[in-house]
VMD Tcl script that builds the backbone (N, CA, C; Angstrom):
set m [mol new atoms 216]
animate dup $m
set s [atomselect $m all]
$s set {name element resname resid chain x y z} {
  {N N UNK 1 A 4.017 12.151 0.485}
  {CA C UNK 1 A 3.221 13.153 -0.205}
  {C C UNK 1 A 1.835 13.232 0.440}
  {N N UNK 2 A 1.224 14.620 0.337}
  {CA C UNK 2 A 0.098 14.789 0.865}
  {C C UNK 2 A -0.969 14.098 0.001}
  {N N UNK 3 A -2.013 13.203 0.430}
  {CA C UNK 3 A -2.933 12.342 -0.468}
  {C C UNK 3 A -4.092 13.095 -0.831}
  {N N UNK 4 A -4.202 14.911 0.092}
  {CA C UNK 4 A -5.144 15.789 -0.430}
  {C C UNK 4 A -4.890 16.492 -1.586}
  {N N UNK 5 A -4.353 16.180 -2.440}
  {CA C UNK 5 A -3.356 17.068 -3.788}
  {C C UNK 5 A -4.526 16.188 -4.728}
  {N N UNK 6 A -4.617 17.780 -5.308}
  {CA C UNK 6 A -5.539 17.272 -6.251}
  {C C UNK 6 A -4.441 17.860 -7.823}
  {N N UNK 7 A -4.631 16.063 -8.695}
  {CA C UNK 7 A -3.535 16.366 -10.051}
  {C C UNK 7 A -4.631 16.818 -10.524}
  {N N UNK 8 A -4.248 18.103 -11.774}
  {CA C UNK 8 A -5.121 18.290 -12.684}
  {C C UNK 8 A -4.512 17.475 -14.240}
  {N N UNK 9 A -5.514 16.674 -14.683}
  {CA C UNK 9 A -5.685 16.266 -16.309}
  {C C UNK 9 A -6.043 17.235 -17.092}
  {N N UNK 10 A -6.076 16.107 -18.505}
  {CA C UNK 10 A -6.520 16.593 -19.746}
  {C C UNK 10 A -8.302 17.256 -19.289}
  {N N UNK 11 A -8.899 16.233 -18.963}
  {CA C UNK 11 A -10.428 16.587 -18.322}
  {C C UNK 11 A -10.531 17.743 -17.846}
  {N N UNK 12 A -9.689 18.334 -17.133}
  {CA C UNK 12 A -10.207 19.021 -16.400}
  {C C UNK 12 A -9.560 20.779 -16.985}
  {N N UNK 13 A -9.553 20.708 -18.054}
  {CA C UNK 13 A -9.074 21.747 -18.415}
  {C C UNK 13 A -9.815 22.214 -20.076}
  {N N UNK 14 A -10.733 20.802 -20.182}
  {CA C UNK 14 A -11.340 20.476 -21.219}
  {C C UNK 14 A -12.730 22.094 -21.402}
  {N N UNK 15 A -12.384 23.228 -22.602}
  {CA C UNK 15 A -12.900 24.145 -22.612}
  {C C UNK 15 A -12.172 25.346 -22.461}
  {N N UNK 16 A -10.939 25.187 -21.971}
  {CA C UNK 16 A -9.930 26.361 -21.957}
  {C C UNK 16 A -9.152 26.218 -23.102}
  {N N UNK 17 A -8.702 27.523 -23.183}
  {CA C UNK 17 A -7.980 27.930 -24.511}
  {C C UNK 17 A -6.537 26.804 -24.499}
  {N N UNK 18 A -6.166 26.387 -25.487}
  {CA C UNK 18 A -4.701 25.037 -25.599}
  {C C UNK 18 A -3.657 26.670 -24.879}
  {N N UNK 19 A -2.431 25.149 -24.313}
  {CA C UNK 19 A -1.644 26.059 -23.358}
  {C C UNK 19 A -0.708 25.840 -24.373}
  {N N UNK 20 A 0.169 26.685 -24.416}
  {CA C UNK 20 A 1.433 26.880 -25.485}
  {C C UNK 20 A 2.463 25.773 -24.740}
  {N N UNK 21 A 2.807 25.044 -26.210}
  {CA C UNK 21 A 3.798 24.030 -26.114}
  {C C UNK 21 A 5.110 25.297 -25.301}
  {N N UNK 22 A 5.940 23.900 -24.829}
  {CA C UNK 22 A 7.493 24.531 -24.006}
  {C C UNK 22 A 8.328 24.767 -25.141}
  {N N UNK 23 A 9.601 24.842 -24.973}
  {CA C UNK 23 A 10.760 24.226 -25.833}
  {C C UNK 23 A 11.060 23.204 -25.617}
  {N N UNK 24 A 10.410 22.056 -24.774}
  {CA C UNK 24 A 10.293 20.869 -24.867}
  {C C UNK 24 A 9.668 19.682 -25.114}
  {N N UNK 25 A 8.334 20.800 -25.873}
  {CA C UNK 25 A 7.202 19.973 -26.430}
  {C C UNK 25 A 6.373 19.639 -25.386}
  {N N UNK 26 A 6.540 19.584 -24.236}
  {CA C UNK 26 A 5.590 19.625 -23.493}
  {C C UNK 26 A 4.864 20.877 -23.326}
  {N N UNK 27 A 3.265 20.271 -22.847}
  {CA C UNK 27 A 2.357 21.359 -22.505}
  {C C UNK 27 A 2.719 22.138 -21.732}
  {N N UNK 28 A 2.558 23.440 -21.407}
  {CA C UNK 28 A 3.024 24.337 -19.765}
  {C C UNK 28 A 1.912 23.714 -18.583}
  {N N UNK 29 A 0.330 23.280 -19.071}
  {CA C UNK 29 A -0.124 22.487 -18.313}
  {C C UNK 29 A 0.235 21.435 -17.641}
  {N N UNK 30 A 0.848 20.587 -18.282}
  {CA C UNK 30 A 1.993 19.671 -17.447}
  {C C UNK 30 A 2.310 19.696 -16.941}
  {N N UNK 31 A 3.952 20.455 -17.122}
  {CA C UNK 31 A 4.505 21.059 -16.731}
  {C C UNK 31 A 4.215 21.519 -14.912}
  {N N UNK 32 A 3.220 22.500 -15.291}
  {CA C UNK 32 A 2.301 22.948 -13.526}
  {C C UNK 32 A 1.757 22.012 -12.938}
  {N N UNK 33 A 1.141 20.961 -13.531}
  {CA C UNK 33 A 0.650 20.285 -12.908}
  {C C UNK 33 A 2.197 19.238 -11.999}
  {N N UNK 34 A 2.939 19.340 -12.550}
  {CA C UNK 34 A 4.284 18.215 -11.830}
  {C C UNK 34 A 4.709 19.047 -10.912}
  {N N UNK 35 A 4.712 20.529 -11.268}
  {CA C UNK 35 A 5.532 21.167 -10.536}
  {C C UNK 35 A 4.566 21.416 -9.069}
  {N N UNK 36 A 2.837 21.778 -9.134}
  {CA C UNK 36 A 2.145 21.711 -7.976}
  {C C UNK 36 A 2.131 20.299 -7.171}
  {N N UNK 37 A 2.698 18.975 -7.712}
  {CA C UNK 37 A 2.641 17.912 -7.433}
  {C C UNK 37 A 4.075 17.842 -6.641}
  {N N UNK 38 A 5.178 18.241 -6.804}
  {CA C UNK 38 A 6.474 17.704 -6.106}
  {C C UNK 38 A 7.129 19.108 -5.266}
  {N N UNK 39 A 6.458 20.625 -5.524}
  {CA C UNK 39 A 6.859 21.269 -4.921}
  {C C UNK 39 A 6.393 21.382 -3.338}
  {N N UNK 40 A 5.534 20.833 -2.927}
  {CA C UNK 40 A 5.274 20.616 -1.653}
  {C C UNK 40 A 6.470 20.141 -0.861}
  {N N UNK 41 A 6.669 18.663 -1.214}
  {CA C UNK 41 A 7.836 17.912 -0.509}
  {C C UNK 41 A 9.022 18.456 -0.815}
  {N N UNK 42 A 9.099 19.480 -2.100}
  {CA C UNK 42 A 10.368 20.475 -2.096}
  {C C UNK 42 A 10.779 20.993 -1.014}
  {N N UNK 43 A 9.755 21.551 -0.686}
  {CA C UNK 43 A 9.644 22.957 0.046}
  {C C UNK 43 A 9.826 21.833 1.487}
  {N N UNK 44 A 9.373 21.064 1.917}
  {CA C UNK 44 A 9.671 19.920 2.912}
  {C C UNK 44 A 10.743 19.676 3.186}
  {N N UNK 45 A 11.935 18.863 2.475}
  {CA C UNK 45 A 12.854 18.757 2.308}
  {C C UNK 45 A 13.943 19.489 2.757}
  {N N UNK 46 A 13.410 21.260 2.117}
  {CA C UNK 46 A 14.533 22.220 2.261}
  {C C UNK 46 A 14.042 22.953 4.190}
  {N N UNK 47 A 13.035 22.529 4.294}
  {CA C UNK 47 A 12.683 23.071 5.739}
  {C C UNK 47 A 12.850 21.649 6.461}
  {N N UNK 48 A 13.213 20.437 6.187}
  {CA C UNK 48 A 14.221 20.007 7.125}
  {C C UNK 48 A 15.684 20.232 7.745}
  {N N UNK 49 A 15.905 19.353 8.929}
  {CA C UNK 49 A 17.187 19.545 9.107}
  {C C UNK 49 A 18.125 19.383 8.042}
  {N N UNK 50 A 18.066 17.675 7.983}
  {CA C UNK 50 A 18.786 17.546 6.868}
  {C C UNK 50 A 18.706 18.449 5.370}
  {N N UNK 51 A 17.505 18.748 4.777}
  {CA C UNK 51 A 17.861 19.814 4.131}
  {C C UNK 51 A 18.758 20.818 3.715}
  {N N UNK 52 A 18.090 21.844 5.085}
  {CA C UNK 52 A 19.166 22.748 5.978}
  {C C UNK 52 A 20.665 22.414 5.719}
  {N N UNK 53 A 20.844 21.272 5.777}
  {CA C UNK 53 A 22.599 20.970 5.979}
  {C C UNK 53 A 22.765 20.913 4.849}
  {N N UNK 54 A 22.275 20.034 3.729}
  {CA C UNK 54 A 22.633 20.138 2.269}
  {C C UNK 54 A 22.445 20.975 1.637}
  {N N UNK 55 A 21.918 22.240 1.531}
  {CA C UNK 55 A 21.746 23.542 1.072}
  {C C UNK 55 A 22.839 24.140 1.603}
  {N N UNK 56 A 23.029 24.148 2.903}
  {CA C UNK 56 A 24.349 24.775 3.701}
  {C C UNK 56 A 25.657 24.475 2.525}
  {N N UNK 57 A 26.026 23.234 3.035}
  {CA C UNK 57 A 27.029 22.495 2.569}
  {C C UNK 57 A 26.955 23.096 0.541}
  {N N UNK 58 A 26.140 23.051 -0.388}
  {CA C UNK 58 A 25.804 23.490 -1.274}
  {C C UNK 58 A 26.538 24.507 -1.717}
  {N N UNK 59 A 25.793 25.524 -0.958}
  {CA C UNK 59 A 26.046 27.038 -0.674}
  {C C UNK 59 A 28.170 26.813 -0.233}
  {N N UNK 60 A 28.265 26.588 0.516}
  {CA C UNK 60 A 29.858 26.534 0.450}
  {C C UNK 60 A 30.846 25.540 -0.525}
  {N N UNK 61 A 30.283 24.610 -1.295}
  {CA C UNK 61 A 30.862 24.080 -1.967}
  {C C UNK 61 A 30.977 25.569 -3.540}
  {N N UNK 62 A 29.402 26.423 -3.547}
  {CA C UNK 62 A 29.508 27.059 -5.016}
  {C C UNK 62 A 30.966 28.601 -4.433}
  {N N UNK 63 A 30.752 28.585 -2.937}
  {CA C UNK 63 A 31.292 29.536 -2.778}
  {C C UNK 63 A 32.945 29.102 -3.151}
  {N N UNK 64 A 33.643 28.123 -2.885}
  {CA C UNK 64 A 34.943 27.489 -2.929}
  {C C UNK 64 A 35.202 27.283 -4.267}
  {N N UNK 65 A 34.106 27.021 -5.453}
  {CA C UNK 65 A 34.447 26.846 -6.553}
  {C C UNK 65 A 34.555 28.444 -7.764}
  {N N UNK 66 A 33.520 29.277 -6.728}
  {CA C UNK 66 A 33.485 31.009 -7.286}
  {C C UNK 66 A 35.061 31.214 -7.136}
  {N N UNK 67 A 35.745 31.196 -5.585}
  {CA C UNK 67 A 36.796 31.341 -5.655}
  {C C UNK 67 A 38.094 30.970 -6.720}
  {N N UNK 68 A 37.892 29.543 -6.369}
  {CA C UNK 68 A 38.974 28.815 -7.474}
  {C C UNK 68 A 39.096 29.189 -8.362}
  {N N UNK 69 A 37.834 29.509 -9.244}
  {CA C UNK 69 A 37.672 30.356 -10.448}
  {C C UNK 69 A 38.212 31.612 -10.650}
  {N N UNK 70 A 38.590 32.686 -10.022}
  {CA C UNK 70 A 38.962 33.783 -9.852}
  {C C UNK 70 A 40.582 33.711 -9.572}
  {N N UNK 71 A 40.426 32.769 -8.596}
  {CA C UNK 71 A 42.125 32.615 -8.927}
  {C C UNK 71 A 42.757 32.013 -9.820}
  {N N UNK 72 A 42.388 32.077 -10.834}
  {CA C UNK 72 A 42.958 31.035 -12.249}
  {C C UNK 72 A 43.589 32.221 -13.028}
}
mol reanalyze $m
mol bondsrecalc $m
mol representation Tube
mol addrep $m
């Protein structure tokens, strides 16, 4: 992970209007804050090779199971 990522807290949001709970009781602040935290190395991951191949591979496993399905 990049060590320039800045997490945002409770602090730092201290003065803005409350963020509406999820349907999971969590804050949506949270929430963004995990998701600006791990979507980097997402996005990493899928622009590797290996990535690349498991998205591939992915992608033809949903296509083989669309099928199967249709032929039932």
């Amino acid at each position: 992970m990049a060590a320039n990522r800045k997490v945002i807290n409770k602090e730092d949001l201290k003065g803005l209007p409350p963020s509406p709970e999820t349907k999971s009781g969590v804050p949506k602040y949270e929430l963004e804050s995990l998701a600006r935290t791990f979507l980097p190395d997402i996005i990493a991951f899928y622009e590797s090779e290996e990535g690349q191949r498991r998205f591939s591979e992915w992608k033809q496993e949903q296509e083989r199971t669309k099928r199967q399905g249709k032929n039932k």
